[in-house]
SETORLUM-956841 format. One record per atom (N, C-alpha, C): residue in one letter; x, y, z negated. Coordinates in steps of 0.05 Angstrom, whole numbers, padded with zeros to 5 digits, always signed. Atoms other than C-alpha are relative to their C-alpha. Example, Ala and Ser with C-alpha at 12.3 -4.5 7.8 and 13.67 -1.06 7.14 Angstrom:
% residues 2
A+00018-00024+00000;A+00246-00090-00156;A+00018+00024+00000;S-00016-00024+00001;S+00273-00021-00143;S-00015+00022-00014;
END
This chain:
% residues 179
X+00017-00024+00000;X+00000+00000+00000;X+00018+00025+00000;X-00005-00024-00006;X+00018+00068+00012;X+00000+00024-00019;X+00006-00014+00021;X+00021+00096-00051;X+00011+00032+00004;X-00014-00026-00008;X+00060+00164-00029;X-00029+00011+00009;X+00023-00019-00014;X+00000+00171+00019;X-00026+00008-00016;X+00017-00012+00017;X-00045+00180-00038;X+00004+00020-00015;X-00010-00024+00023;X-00009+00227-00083;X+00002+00023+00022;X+00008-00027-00015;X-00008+00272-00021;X-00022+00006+00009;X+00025-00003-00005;X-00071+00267-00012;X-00020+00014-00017;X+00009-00007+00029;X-00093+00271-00082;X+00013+00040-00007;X-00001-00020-00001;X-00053+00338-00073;X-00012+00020+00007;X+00015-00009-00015;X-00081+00364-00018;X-00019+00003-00002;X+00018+00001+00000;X-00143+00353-00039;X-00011+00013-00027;X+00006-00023+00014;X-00142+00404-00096;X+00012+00030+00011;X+00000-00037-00015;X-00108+00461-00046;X+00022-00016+00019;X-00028+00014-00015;X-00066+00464+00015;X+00024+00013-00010;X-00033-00002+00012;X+00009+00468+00010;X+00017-00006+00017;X-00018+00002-00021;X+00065+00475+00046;X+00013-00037-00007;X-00014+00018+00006;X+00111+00416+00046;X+00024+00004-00022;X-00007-00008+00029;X+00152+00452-00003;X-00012+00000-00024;X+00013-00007+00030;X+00100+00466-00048;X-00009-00028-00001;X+00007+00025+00015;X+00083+00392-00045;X+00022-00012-00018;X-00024+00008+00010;X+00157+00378-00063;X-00001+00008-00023;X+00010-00014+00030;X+00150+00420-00121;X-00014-00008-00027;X+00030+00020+00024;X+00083+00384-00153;X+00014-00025-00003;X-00004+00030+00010;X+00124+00319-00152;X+00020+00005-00017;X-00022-00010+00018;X+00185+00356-00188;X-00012+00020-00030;X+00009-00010+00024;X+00140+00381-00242;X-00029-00013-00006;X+00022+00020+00023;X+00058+00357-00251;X+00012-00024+00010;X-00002+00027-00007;X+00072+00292-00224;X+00032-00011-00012;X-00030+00002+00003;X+00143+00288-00245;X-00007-00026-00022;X-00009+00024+00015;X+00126+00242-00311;X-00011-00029-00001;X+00016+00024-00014;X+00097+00189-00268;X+00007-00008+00024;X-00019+00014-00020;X+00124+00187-00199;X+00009+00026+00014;X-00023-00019-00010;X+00166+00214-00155;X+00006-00011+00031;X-00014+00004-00033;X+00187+00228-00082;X+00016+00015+00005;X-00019-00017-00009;X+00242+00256-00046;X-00013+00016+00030;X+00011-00016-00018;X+00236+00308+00012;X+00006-00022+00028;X-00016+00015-00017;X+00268+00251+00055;X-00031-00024+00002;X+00026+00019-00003;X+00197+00211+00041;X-00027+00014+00014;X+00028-00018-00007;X+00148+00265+00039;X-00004+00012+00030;X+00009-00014-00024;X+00150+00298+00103;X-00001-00022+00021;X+00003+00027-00030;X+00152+00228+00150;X-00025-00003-00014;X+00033+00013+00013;X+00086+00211+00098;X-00017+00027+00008;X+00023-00013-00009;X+00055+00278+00119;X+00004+00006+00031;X+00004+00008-00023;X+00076+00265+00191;X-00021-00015+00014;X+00022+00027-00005;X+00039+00203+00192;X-00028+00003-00006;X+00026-00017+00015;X-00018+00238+00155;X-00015+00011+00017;X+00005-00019-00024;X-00021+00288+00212;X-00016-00019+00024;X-00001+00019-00021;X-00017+00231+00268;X-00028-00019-00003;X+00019+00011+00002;X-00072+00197+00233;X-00029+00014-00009;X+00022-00029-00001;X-00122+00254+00229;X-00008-00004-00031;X+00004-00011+00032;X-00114+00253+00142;X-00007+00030-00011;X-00002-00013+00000;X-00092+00312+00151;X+00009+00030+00023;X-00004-00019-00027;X-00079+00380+00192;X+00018+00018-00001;X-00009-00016+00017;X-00041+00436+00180;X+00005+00023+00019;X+00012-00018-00010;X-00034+00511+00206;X+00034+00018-00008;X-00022-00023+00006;X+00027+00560+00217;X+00000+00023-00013;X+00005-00026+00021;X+00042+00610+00169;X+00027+00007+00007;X-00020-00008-00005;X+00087+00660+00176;X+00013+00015-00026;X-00009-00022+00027;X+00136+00688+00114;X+00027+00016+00007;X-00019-00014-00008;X+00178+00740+00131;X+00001+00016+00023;X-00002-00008-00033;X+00198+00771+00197;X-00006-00035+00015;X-00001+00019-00014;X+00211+00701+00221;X-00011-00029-00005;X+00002+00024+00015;X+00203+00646+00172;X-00028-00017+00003;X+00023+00016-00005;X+00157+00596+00197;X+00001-00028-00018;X+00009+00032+00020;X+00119+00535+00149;X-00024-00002+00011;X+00030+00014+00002;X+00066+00492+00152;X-00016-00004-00022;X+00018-00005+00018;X+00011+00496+00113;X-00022-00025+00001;X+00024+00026-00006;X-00028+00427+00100;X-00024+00012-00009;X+00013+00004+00013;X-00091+00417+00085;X-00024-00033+00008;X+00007+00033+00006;X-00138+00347+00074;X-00019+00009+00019;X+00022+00002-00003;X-00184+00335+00127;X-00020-00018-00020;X+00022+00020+00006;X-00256+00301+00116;X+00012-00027+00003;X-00002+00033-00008;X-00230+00233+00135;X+00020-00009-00018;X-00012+00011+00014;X-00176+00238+00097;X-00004+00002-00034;X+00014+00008+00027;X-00213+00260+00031;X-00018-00021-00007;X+00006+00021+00004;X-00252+00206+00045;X+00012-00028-00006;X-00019+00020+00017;X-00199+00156+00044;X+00015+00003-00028;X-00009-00009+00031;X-00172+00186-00015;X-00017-00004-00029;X+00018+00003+00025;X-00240+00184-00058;X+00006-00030+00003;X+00015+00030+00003;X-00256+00110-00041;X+00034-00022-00012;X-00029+00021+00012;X-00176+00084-00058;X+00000+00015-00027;X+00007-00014+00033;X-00190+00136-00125;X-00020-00017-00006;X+00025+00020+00026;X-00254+00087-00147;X+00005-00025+00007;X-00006+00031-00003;X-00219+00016-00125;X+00006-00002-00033;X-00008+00010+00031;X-00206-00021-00195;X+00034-00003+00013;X-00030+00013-00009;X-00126-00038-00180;X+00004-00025-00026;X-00017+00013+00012;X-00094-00091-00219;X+00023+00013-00021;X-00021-00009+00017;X-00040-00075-00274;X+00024-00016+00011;X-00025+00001-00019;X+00027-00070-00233;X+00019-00013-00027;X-00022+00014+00014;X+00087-00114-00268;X+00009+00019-00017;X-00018-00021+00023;X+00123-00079-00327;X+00024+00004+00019;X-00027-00011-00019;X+00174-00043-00291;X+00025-00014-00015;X-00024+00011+00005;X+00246-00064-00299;X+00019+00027-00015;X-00019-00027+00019;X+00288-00021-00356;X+00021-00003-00005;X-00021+00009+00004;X+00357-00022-00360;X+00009+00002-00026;X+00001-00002+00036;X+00357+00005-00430;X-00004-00018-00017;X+00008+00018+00012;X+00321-00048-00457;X+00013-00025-00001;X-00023+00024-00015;X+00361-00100-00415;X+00023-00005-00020;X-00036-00007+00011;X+00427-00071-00454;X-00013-00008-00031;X+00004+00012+00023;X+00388-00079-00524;X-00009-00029-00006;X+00013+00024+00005;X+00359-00144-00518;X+00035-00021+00004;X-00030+00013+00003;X+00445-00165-00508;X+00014+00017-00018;X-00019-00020+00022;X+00466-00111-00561;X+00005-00015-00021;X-00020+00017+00024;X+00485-00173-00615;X+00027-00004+00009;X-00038+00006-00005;X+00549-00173-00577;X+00012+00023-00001;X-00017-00028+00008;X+00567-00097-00597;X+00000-00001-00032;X-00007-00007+00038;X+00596-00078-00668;X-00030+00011+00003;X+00013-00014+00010;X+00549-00052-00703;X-00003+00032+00010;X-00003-00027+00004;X+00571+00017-00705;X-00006+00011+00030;X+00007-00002-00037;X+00565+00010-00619;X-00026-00001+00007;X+00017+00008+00002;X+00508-00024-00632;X-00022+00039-00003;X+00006-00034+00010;X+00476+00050-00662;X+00000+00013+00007;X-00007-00029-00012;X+00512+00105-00630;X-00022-00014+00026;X+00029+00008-00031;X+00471+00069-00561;X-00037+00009-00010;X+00031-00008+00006;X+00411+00080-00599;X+00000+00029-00019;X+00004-00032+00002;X+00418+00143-00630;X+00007+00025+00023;X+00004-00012-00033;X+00438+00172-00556;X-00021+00004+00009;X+00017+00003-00018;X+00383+00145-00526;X-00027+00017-00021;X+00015-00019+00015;X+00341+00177-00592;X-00002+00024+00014;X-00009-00033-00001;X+00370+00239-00575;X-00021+00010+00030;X+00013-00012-00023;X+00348+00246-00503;X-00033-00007+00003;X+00036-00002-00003;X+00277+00227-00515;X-00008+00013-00017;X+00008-00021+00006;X+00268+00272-00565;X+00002+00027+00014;X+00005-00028-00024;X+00286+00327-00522;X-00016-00010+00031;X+00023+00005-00011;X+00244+00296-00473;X-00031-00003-00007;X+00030-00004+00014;X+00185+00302-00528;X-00004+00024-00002;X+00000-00022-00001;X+00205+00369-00539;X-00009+00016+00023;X+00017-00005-00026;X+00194+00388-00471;X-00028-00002+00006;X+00028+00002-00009;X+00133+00356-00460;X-00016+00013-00023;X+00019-00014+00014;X+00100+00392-00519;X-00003+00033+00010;X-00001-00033-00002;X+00127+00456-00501;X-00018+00002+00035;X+00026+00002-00030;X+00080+00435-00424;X-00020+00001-00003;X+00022-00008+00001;X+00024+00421-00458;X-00005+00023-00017;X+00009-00026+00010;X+00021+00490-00494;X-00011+00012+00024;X+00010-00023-00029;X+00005+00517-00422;X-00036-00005-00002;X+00030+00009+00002;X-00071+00483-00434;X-00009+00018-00032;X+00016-00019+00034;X-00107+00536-00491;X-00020-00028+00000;X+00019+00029+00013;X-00144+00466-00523;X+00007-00008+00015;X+00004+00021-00005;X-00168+00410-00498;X-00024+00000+00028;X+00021+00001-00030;X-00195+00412-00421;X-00025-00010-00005;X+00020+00018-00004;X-00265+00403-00409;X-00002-00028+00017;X+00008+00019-00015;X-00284+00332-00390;X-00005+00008+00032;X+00006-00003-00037;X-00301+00371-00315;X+00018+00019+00013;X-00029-00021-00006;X-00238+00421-00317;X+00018-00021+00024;X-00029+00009-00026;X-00190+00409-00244;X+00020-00011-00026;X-00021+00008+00015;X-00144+00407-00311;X+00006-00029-00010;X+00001+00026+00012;X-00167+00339-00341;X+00016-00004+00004;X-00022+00026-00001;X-00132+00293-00311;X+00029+00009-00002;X-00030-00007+00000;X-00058+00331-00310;X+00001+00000-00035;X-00009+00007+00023;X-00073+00336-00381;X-00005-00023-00015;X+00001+00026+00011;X-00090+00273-00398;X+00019-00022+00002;X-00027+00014+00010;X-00021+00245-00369;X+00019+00014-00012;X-00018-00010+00021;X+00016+00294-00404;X-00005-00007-00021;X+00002+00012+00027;X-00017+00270-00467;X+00007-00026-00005;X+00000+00031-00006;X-00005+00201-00447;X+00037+00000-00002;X-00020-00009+00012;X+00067+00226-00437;X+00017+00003-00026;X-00005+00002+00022;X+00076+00247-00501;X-00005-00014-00021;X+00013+00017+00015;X+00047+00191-00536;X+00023-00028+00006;X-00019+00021-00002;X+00098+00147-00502;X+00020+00008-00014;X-00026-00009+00005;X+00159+00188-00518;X-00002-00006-00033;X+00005+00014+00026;X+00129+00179-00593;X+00004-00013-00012;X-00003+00030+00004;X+00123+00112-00597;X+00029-00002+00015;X-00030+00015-00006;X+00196+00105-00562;X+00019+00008-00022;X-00020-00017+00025;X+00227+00158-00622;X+00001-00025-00020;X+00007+00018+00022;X+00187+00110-00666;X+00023-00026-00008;X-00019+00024-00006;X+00221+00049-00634;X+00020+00002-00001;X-00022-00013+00000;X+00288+00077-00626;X+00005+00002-00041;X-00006-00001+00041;X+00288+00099-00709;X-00002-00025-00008;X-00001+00031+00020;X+00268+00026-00726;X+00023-00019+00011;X-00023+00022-00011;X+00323-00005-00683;X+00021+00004-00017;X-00024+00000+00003;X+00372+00034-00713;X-00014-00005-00031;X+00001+00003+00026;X+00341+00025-00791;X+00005-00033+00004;X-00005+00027+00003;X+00345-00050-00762;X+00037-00006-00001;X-00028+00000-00014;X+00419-00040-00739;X+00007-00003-00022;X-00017-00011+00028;X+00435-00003-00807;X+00004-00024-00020;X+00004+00014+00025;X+00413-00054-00849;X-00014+00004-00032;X+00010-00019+00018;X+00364-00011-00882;X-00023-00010-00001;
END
């Protein structure tokens, strides 16, 4: 499946956007979930084009500076709703290298043992930090019919992981310590 061709779709289908500005949404809302490079995105909104998803319209910035400006046809918000209400399956637990390295960490000292997990502490707390300081941009709690929901509902989901990994992370190393 074509999973790229949904997330540009799913874009598009709250405003159009250049191909920049789609690059953008995957380097920030979409960032703590997936991700494309510019080396994906623009052959996926080629193909988009080619298959009447989508259309898009010259804009001019500057004296010269020419972009394209998508936006979702009908046909392709239609394919977009009806793969948005399929049930999917729950995709394989991804593969973690982190985890990989602890589940063989009885063959480090101790003290090796530790510093690996108070590192890896470190950067997910400033990766919790962050995400709190994202959802401050939402004053409350979106209405159930707010465009916002759903971005805030994986940022909360976000932060709920990073949580529970601090959590996990502190008990490895109170397991490490011998505490």
């Amino acid at each position: 499946m074509r999973e790229l061709k949904y997330a540009i779709l799913g874009l598009l289908n709250k405003k159009s956007m250049s191909g920049y500005e789609l690059s953008a949404e995957f380097g920030s809302a979409l960032n703590e979930f997936w991700s494309a490079k510019h080396s994906q995105i623009y052959p996926e909104l080629k193909k988009l084009t080619k298959e009447g998803m989508i259309t898009f319209e010259v804009a001019i910035s500057g004296n010269v500076m020419q972009k394209k400006i998508y936006t979702i046809t009908e046909i392709g918000r239609q394919d977009f709703l009806k793969w948005l209400a399929e049930d999917q399956p729950m995709v394989p637990t991804p593969k973690d290298i982190f985890r990989l390295r602890v589940f063989f960490s009885d063959e480090l000292f101790v003290e090796q043992r530790i510093e690996m997990f108070e590192s890896h502490l470190e950067q997910h707390m400033s990766r919790l930090g962050y995400l709190r300081q994202q959802i401050e941009k939402f004053e409350g709690i979106p209405d159930k019919d707010s465009p916002l929901i759903g971005d805030y509902m994986v940022l909360m989901g976000a932060i709920m992981r990073e949580e529970t990994t601090c959590r996990w992370l502190e008990k490895c190393i109170e397991l490490s310590s011998g505490i």
